[in-house]
N, C-alpha and C positions, 0 to 999 in steps of 0.2 A: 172932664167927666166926673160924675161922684165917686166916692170915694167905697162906697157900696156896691158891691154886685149881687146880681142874681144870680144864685150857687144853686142846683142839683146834686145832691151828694146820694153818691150810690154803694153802698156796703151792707155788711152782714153779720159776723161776728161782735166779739167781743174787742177785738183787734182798733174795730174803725168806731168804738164810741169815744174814746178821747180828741181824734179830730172831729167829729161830730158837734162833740160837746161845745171844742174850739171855735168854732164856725157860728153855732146858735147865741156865743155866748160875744160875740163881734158886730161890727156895725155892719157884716152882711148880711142878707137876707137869703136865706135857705126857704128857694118855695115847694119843695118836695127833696124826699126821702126813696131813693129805688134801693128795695132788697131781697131778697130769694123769699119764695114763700114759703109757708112757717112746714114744719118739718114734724112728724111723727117720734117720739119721744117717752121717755120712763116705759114703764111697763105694760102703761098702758096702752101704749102706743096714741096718746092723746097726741091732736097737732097745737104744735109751741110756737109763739112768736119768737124771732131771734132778736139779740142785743140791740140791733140798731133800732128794729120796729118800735121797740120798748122805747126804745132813748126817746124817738121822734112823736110815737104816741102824746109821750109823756108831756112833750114842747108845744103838740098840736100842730104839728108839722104836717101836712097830707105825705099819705103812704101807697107806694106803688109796689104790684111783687108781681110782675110779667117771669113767665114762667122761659121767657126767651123776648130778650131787642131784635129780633129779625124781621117779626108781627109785621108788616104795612101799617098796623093801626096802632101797634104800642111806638113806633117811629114820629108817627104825628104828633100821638101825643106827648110825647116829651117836646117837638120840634113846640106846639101849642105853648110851654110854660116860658118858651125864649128865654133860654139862661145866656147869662154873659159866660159863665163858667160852670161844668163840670167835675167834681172830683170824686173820685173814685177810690176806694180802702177796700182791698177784700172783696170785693163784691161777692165773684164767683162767678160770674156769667160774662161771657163775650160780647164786646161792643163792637156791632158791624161799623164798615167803614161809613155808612149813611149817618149812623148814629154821632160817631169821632164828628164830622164836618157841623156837626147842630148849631154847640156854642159860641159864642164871638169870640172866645178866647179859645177855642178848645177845649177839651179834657185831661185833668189833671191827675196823676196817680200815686199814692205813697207808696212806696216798697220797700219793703225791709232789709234790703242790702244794699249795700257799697257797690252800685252797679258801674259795669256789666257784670261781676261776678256777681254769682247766685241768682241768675235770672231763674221765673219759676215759682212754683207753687210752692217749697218750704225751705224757704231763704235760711230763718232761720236755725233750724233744727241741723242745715248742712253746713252753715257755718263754725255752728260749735263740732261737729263730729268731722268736719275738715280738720279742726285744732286753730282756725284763723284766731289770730290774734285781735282781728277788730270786725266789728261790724258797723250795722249802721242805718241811717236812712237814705230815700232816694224822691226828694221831688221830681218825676219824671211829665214829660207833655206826649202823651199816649200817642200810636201810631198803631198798624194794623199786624204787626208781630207780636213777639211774645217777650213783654219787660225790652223791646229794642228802640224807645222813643232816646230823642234829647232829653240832658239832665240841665232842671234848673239850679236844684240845690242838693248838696251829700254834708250831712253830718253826719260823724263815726262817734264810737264811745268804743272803748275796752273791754274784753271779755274778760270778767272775774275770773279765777283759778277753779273754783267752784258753780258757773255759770248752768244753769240750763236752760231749754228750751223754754221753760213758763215765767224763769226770771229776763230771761232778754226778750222773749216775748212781750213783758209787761213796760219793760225800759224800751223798747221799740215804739210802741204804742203812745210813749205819752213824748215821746222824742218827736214822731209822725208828725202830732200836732202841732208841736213847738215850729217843725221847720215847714208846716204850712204855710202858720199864718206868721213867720220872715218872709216868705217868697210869694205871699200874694200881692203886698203893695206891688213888687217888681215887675210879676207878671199881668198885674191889670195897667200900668200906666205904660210899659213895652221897655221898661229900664232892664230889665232882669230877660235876658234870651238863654233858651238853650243851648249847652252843649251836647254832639252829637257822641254817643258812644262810642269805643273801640271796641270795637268786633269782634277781633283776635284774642282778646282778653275775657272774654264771656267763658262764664262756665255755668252749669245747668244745674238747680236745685228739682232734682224730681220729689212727684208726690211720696208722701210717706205713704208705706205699705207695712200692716201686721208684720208679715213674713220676715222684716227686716229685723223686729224687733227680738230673736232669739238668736241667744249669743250663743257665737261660736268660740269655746275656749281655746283654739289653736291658735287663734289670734292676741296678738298681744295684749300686756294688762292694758297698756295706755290708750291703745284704740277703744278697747274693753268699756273703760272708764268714759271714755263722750259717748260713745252709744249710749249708755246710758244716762249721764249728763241730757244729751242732743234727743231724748224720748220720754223725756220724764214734764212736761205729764202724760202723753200721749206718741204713741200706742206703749209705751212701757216694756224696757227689757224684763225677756225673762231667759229662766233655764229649765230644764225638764227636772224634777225631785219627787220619788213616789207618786210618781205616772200622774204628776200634775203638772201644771205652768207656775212655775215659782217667783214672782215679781220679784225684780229688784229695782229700786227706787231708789236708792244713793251707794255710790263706791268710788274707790279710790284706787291709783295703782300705784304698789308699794315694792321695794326690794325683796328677794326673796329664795331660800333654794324653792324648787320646784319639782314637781314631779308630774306624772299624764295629765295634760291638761283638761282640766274639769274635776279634777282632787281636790276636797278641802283636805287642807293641810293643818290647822289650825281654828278652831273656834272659840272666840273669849269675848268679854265682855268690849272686849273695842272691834271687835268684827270678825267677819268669818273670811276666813283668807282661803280664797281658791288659786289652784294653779294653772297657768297660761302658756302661749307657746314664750313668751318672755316676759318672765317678772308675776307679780301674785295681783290679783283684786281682790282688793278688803272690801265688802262687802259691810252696808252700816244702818241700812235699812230698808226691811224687804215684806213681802205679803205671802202670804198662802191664799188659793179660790175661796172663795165665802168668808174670808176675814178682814180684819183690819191691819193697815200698817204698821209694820212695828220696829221700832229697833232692834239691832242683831242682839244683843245680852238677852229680851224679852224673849227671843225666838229660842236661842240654845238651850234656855229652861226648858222648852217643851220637845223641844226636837236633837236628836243626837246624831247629828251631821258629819262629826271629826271623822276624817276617811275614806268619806262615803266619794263616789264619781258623779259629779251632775251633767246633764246635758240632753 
């Protein structure tokens, strides 16, 4: 067979333009692009294309955004472009089992954990606020659950001390690609087969929800410190501070006595240290509503916190 397939690649974000990129920039052929369609946005509420539209635009790649694969007619016509292969990044939409059976290879999937842990919509934001020590990627060959196919290939990387969700985000993404295009020779000549997951070993990364994102100071600093780490960029810890939501954007958790949690105990130029059910969060860079981010010494200038109870 050639050495070339005919790929379908279907995603959304900003997540799935590195394999994307990977793919256009390979001796295979991507003869279409499936992605959500473009979404309402800024203030205006203008509708925006997303990351991957953009990408494929830009390659002249044809552009599909079925607002759902279950259609009778958006079925055909994907079955009409006969891919050899399927891959899938982020999309955000479910592929019925009609859809999975298309390709001659199947459908393939990146995901951003070290599966079967973190199966699920935000792999990684629950790895870092787990505390895992590693994550990683997951060539997976889809099936009709959720993240429960065979794995072709997992590469891991280490979680920095300092990790968040937008930097393993960003090191996820371009890992993705890398351990694509290892594992497509394997899986277009049939060298490379699945392994079947273990089941018993699965654990569930749920969606991120607002509500999660305000901290509760009875809780330890160290849990304290990945919440925030595990949300930054998105939905971003906060605390309640003169009957507003106070972002906090970077902390650390430090030794400390303590006092009712949610006491700043301390505010200087190297961070505002609150108290917790054990241990302090220093606190090193945070927002007020309608402003800009700031470092904590910027902030104490203008606000006098030492004392005060947040939450």
């Amino acid at each position: 067979m050639s050495d070339s397939l005919r790929i379908v690649f279907a995603g959304t974000p900003d997540f799935s333009v590195p394999p994307l990129e990977a793919l256009l920039g390979s001796a295979h052929q991507v003869t279409a692009v499936y992605t959500q369609p473009d979404r309402p946005a800024g203030r205006g509420r203008k509708l925006v294309a997303g990351p991957v539209k953009a990408a494929a635009l830009d390659a002249g790649i044809p552009v599909h955004q079925p607002a759902s694969l279950k259609d009778a007619a958006e079925v055909e016509q994907l079955r009409a472009l006969n891919p050899d292969l399927m891959v899938v990044v982020a999309y955000g939409l479910l592929l019925p089992a009609e859809v999975l059976e298309i390709p001659r290879l199947g459908c393939v999937n990146i995901h951003a954990s070290l599966l079967p842990r973190w199966r699920g919509a935000a792999p990684i934001q629950r790895a870092i606020q787990a505390g895992d020590a590693q994550s990683g990627v997951s060539i997976m060959r889809m099936d009709e659950g959720l993240d429960t196919g065979p794995v072709y290939l997992m590469k891991a990387v280490e979680l920095a001390p300092d990790e968040t969700g937008g930097s393993l985000h960003d090191r996820l993404s371009l890992l993705g690609a890398d351990a694509l295009m290892e594992a497509l020779p394997g899986i277009a000549d049939g060298s490379l087969q699945p392994r079947p997951q273990d089941d018993s070993q699965a654990t569930y990364a749920a969606k991120l929800d607002k509500k999660e994102a305000r901290i509760d100071w009875h809780q330890p600093a160290l849990v304290l410190e990945r919440q925030v780490r595990a949300f930054n960029p998105w939905p971003v810890a906060y605390t309640r501070y003169e009957n507003a939501n106070l972002r906090i954007w970077e902390a650390r958790a430090i030794e400390g006595m303590t006092a009712e949690p949610g006491t700043v105990m301390s505010a200087t130029r190297d961070g505002i240290d609150i108290s917790t059910a054990d241990g302090l969060l220093r606190v090193t860079r945070l927002q007020m509503p309608g402003k800009r981010a700031m470092d904590a010494r910027d902030f104490i200038n203008a606000h006098s916190i030492q004392g005060i109870l947040l939450g």
